[in-house]
Short mmCIF file of the C-alpha atoms (twelve columns), coordinates in Angstrom:
data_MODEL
# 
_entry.id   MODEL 
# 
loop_
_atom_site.group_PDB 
_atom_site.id 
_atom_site.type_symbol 
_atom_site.label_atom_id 
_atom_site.label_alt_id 
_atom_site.label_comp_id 
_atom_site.label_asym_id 
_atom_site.label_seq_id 
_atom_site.Cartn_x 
_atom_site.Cartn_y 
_atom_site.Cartn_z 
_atom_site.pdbx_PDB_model_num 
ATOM 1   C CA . UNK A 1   11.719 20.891  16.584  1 
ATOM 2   C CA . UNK A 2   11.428 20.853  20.423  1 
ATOM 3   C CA . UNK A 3   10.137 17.561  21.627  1 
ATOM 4   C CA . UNK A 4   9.642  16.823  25.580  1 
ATOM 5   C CA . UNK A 5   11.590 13.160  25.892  1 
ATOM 6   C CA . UNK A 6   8.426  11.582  28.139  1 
ATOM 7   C CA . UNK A 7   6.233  11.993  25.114  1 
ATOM 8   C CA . UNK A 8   8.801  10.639  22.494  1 
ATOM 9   C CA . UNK A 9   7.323  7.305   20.207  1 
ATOM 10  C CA . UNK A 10  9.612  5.082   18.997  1 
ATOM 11  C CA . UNK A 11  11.629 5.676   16.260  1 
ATOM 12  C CA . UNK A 12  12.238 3.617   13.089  1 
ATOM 13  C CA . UNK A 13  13.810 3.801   9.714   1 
ATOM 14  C CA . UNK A 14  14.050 2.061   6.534   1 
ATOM 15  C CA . UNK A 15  15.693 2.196   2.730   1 
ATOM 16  C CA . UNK A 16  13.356 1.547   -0.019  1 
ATOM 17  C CA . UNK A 17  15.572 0.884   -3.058  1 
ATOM 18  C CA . UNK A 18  14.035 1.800   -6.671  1 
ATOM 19  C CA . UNK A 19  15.203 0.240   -9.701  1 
ATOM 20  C CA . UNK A 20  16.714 2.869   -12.143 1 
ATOM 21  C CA . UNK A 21  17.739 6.973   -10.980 1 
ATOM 22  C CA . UNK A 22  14.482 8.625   -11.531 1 
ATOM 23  C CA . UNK A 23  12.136 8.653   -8.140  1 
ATOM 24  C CA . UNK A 24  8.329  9.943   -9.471  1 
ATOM 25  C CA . UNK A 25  7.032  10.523  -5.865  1 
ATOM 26  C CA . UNK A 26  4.596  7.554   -5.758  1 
ATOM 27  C CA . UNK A 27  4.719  6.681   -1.913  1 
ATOM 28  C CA . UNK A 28  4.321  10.490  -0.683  1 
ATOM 29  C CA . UNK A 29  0.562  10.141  -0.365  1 
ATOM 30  C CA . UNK A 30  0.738  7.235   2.011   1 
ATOM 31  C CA . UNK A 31  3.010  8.786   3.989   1 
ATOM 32  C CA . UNK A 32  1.561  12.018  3.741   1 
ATOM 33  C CA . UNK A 33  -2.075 10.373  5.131   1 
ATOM 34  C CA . UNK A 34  0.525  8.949   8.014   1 
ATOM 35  C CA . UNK A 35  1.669  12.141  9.313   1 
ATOM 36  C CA . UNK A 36  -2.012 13.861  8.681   1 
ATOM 37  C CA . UNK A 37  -3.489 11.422  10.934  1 
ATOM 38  C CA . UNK A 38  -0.303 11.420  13.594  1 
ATOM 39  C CA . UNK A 39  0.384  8.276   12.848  1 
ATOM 40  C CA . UNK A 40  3.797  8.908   12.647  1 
ATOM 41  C CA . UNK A 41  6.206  12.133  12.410  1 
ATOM 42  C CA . UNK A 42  8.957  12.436  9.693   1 
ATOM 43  C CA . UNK A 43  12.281 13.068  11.522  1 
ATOM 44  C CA . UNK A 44  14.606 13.022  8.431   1 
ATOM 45  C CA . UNK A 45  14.142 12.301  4.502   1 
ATOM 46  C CA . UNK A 46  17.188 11.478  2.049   1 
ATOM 47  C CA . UNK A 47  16.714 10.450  -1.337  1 
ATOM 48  C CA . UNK A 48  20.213 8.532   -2.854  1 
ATOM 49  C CA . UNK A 49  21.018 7.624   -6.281  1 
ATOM 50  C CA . UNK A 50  23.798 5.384   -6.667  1 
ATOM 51  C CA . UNK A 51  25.441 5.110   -10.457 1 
ATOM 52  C CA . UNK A 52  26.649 1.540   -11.943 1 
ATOM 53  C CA . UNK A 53  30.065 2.248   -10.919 1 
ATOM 54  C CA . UNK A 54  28.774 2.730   -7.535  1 
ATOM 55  C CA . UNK A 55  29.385 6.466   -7.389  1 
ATOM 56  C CA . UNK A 56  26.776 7.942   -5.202  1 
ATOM 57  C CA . UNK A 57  24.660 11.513  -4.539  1 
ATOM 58  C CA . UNK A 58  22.652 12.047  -1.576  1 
ATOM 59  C CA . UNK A 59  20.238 14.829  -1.925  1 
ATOM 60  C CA . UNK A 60  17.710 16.532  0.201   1 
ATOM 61  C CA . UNK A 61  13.629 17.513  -0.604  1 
ATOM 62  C CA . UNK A 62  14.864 20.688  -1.719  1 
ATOM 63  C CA . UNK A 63  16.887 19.565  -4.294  1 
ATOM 64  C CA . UNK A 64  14.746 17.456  -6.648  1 
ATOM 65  C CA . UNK A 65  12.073 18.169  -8.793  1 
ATOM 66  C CA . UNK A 66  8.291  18.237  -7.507  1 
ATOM 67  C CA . UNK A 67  7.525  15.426  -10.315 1 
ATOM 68  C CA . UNK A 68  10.539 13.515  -8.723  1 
ATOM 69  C CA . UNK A 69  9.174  13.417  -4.969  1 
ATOM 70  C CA . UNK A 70  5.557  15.181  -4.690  1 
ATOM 71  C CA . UNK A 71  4.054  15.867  -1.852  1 
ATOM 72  C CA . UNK A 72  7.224  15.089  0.470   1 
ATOM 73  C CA . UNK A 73  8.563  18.325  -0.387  1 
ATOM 74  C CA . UNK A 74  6.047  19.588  2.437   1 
ATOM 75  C CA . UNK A 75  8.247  17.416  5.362   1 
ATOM 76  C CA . UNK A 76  11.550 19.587  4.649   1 
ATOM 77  C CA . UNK A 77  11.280 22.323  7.135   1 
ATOM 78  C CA . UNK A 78  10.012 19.877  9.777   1 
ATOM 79  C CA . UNK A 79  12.583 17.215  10.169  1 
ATOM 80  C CA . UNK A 80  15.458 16.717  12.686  1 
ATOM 81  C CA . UNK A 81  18.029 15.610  10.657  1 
ATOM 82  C CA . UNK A 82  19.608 12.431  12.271  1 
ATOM 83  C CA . UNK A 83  21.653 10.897  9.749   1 
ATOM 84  C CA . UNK A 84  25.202 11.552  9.587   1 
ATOM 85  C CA . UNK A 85  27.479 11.702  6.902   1 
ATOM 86  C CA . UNK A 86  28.975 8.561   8.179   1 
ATOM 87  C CA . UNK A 87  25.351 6.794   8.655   1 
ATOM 88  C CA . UNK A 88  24.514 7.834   4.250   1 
ATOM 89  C CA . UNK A 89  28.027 5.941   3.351   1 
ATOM 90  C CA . UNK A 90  26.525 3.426   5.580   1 
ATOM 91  C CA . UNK A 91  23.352 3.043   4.013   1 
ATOM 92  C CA . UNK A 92  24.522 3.702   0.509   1 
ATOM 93  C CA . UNK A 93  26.798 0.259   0.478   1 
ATOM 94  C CA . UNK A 94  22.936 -1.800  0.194   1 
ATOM 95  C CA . UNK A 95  21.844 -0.161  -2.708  1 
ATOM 96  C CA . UNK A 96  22.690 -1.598  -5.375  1 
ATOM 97  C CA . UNK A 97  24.228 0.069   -8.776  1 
ATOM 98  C CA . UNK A 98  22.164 1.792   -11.414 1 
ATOM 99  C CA . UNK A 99  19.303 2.320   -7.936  1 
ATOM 100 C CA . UNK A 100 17.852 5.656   -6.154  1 
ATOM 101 C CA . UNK A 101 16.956 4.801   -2.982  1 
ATOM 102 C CA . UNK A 102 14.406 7.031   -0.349  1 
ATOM 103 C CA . UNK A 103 15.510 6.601   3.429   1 
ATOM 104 C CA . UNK A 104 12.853 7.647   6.125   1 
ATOM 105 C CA . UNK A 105 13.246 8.316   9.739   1 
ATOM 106 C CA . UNK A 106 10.087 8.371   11.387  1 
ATOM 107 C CA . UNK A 107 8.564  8.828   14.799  1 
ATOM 108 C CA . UNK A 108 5.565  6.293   15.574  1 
ATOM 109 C CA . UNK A 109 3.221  8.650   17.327  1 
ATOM 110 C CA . UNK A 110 0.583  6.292   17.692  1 
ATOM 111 C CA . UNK A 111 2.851  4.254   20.768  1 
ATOM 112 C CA . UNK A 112 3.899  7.538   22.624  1 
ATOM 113 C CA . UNK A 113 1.473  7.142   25.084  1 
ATOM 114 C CA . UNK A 114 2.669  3.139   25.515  1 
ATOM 115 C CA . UNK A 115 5.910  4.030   25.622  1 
ATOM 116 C CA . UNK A 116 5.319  7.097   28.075  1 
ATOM 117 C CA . UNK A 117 2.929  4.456   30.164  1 
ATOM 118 C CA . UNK A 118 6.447  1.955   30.614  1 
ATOM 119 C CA . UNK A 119 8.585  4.784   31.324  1 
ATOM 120 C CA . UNK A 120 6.522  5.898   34.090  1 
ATOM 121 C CA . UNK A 121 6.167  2.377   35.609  1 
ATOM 122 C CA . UNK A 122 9.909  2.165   35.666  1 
ATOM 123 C CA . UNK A 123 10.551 0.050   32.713  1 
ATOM 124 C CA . UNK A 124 12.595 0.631   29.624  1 
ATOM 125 C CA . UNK A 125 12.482 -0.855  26.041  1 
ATOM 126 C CA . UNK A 126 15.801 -4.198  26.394  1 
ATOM 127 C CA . UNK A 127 15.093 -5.488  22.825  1 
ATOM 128 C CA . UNK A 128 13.195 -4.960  19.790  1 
ATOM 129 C CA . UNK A 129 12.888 -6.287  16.473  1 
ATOM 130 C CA . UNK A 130 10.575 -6.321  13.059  1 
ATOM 131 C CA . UNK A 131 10.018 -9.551  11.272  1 
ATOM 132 C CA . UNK A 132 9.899  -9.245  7.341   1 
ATOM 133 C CA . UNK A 133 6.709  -9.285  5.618   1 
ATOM 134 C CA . UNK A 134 8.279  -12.543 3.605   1 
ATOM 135 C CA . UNK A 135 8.657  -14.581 6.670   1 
ATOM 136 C CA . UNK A 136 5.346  -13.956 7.979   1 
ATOM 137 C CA . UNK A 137 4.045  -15.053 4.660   1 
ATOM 138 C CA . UNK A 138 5.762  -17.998 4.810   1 
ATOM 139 C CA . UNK A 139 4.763  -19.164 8.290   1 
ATOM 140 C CA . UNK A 140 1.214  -18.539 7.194   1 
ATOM 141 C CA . UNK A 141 1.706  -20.719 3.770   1 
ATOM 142 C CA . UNK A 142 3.798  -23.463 6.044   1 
ATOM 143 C CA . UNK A 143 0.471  -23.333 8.925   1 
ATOM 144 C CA . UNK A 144 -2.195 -23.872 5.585   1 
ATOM 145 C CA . UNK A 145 -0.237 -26.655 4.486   1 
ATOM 146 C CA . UNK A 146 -0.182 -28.516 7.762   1 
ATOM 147 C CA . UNK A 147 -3.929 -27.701 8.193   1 
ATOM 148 C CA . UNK A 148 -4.720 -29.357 4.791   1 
# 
């Protein structure tokens, strides 16, 4: 995957845990309709399953079932892989026992051209941050309340 630097998005990733070992490939539409639209581009895909005694196996697209990861079989040959061994020991330690676990590195496309734009103006990204889905909830609740 060649990719010219001036037109690179920003780049996030996340850990969605799953209760239980078994992963049935629910989320790949979503994020298959992402990447169709160039929303975003997949840059690397692990799926973990940690045991109770906290024993762990990291495996790749290729090396689970279709019925265990559907349509993100398709995202194998593209990605960059980014994550070291280091950064999966990492990530394993907040999943918790008896859990699989899906971690996603993703491109966001859709703010290239913003992100291009600042470059080119001589400006460069200091800080960054993503507030929970929780907390914004919770603000919102907190706001109605004082309203009422």
């Amino acid at each position: 995957m060649t990719v010219n630097i001036d037109e690179l998005g920003p780049v996030d990733w996340i850990v969605v845990e799953f209760e239980g070992t078994k992963l049935n490939g629910d989320i790949a539409p979503i994020l298959k309709d992402y990447v169709d639209r160039d929303l975003i581009r997949v840059l690397d895909l692990l799926f973990i399953k940690k045991d109770e005694d906290g024993g762990f196996e990291a495996f790749e697209a290729t090396d689970l079932e279709d019925s265990e990861i559907g349509e993100l079989r398709s995202y194998e040959t593209e990605l960059a892989m980014l994550l070291s061994e280091q950064d999966v020991a990492d990530l394993v330690e907040t999943i918790e026992p008896g859990s699989s676990a899906a971690v996603l590195v993703w491109e966001n496309l859709w703010a290239a051209p913003f992100g291009a734009a600042v470059r080119h103006a001589g400006g460069q990204l200091v800080a960054s941050g993503r507030i929970p889905i929780q907390a914004v909830i919770a603000a919102m609740e907190s706001d109605e309340e004082e309203g009422a």
